[in-house]
C-alpha positions in Angstrom: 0.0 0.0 0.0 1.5 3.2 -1.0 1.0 6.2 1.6 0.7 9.7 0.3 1.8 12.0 2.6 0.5 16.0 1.8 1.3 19.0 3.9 -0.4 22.2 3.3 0.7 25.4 4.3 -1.2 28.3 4.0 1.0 31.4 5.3 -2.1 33.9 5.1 -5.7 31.9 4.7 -7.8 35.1 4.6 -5.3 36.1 1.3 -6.7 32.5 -0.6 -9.2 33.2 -3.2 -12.3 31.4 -2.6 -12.1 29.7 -5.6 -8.9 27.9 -5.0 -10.2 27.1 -1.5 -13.5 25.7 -3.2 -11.3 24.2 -5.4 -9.1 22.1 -2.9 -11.9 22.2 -0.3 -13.5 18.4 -0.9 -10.0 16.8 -0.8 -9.4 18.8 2.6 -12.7 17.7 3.6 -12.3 14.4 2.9 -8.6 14.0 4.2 -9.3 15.2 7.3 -11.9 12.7 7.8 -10.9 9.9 6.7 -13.5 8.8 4.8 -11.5 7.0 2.2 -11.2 3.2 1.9 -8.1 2.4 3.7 -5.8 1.2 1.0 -6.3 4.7 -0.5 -6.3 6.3 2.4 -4.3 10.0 2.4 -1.9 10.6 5.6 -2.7 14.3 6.1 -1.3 17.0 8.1 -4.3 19.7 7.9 -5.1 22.0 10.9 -8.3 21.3 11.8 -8.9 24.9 12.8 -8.4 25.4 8.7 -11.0 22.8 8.2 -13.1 24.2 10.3 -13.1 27.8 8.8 -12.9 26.7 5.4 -16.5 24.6 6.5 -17.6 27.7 7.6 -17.1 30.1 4.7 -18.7 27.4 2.3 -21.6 26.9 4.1 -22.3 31.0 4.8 -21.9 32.1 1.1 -24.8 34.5 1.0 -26.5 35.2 -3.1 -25.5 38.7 -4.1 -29.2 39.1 -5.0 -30.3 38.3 -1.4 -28.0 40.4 0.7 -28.2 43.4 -1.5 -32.3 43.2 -0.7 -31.5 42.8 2.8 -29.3 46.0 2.7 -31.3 48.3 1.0 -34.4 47.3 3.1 -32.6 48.5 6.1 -30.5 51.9 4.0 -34.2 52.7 3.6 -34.4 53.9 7.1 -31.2 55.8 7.1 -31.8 59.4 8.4 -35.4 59.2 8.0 -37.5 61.2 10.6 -40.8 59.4 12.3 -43.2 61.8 13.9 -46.8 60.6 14.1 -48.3 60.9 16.6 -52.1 61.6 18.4 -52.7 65.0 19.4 -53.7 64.1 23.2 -51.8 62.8 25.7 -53.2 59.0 26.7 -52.9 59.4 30.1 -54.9 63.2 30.9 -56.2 63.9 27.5 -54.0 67.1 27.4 -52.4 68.3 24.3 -48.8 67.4 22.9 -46.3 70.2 22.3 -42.8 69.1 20.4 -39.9 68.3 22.3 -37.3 67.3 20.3 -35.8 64.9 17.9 -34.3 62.0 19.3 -31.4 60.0 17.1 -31.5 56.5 18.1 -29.8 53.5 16.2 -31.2 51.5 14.1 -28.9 49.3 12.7 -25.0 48.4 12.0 -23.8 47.2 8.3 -20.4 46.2 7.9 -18.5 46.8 5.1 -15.1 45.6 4.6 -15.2 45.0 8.3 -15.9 48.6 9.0 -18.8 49.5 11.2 -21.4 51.1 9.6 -24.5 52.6 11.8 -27.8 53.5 10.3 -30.2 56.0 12.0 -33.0 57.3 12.3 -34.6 60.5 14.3 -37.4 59.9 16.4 -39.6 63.1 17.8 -40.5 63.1 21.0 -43.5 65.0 22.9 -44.3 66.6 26.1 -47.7 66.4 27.5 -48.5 70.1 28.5 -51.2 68.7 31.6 -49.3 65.8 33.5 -45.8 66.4 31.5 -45.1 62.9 30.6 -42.9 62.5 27.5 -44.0 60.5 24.7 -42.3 58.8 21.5 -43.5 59.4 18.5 -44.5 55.6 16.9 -41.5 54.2 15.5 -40.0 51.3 14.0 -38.6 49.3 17.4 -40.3 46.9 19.1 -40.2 47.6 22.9 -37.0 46.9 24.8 -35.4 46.5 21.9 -31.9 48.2 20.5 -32.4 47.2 16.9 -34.9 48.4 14.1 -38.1 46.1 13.9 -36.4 44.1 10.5 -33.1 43.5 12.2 -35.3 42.1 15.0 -37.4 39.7 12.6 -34.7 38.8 10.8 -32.8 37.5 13.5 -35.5 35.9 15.1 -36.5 34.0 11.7 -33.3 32.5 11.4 -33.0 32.0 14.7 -36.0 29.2 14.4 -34.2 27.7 12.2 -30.6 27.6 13.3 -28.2 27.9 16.5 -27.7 31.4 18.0 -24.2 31.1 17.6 -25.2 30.0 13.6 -27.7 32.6 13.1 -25.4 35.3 14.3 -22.4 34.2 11.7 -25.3 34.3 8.8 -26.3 37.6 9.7 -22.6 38.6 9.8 -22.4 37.3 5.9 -25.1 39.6 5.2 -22.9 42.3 6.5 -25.0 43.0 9.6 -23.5 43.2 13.0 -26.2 41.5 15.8 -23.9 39.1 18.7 -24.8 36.0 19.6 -25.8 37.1 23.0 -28.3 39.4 21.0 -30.2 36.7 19.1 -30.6 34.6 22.1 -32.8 37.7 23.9 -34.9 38.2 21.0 -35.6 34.8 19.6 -37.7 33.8 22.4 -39.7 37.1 22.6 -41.2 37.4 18.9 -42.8 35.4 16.6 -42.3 36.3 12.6 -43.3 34.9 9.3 -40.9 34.7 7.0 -40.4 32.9 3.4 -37.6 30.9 2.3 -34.9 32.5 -0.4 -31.8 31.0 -0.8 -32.4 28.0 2.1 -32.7 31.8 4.6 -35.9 32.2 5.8 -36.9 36.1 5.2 -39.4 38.0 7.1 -42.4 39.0 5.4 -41.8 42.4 6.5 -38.6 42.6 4.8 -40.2 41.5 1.3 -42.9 44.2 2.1 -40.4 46.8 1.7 -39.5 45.6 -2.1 -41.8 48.4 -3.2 -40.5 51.4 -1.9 -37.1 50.3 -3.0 -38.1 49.9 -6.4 -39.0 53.6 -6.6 -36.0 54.4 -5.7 -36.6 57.9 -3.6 -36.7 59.4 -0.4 -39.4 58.3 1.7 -41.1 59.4 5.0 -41.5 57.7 8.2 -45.4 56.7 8.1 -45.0 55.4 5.0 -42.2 53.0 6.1 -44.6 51.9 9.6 -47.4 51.2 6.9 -45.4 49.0 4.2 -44.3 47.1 7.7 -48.3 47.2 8.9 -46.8 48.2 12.6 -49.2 49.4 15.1 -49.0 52.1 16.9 -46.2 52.1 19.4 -46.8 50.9 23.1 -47.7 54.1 25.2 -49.2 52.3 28.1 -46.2 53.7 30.0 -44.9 56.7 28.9 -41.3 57.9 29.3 -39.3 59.7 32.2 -39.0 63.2 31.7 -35.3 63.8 29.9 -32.4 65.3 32.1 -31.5 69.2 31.3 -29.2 68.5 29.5 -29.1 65.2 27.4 -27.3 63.8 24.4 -29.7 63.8 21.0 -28.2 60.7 20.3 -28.9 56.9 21.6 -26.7 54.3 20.8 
């Protein structure tokens, strides 16, 4: 029986081409396995940890088509303002008066590993009878530090995959949401989604397909209709803001 014995050396594996590491990946696979028949069996000396990440990358190749949906569904949002709200305040029935625009995050994109936030600008109002602040209704989900999409996204894939999983797939989409993240809101939502690519999509997502096809500026309450939100939860309304507070909220 003749034993061949192959050592690979890669000095820089994140400077391989992924076609030469698509290319060599079944041998790989298959040497480090050991699935052959024995007589034809390959002595190999492959890091596993290469293995592993080479696994990885083949598995979480996200379609072009797919993650350039995904990214303009959630650019839609960038900078855009959201101020509807009622007139009266829930609580006393007194009237509203403007207090000011709040920034708040509503996403982060990566591109070429650089962080990319997207925002949007939230008024806020301040009951003239009882002086409780309210939000205007906007595109988060209570408790939440992520736009309503990012949320359903992560929860759909979530159902379907590991935390740990999901988070590396939403990473190959270019969008920045931990582990640790995905394993607070899975539990908490429930979304419906539809397959593309083996990913299941929220519906709330492919709802948005529309206003990106017009390809202009839009306004906040047209962005909570396409995503048929309600209102947003003003059973509690907000503590009064200090004197002096940042306009921004990470």
């Amino acid at each position: 029986m003749k034993t061949l014995t192959i050592l690979f050396i890669f000095n820089s594996f994140h400077h391989t081409s992924f076609s030469d590491i698509f290319h060599i990946f079944p041998i790989l696979s298959a040497c480090a396995q050991n699935t052959a028949p024995a007589k034809d069996r390959l002595t190999t000396y492959v890091p596993n940890a290469l293995v592993r990440e080479m696994q990885m990358v083949r598995r979480q190749m996200i379609p072009p088509l797919l993650s350039e949906m995904i990214r303009s569904a959630i650019t839609l949002f960038d900078g855009v303002e959201f101020t509807e709200i009622p007139s009266q305040c829930s609580v006393c029935a007194s009237s509203l008066r403007r207090h000011d625009l709040k920034k708040k995050r509503f996403a982060t994109l990566s591109v070429d590993d650089i962080p990319e936030p997207i925002f949007v600008k939230v008024a806020r109002y301040r009951c003239s009878g009882c002086g409780r602040l309210w939000y205007a209704d906007e595109p988060f989900y209570p408790d939440t530090r992520h736009g309503v999409i990012l949320v359903d996204l992560a929860t759909a894939i979530a159902k379907k995959h590991p935390f740990h999983r999901t988070a590396r797939i939403l990473e190959a989409l270019g969008i920045r949401i931990d582990r640790g993240t995905v394993r607070n809101y899975a539990p908490r939502f429930s979304v419906d989604s539809t397959e593309m690519y083996g990913i299941p999509i929220p519906n709330r997502i492919i709802s948005l397909s529309g206003l990106i096809a017009e390809g202009r500026s839009v306004k906040g309450a047209e962005l909570l209709a396409a995503l048929r939100l309600p209102p947003a939860d003003r059973a509690l309304p907000r503590s009064p803001p200090p004197e002096k507070e940042e306009g921004e909220e990470e």
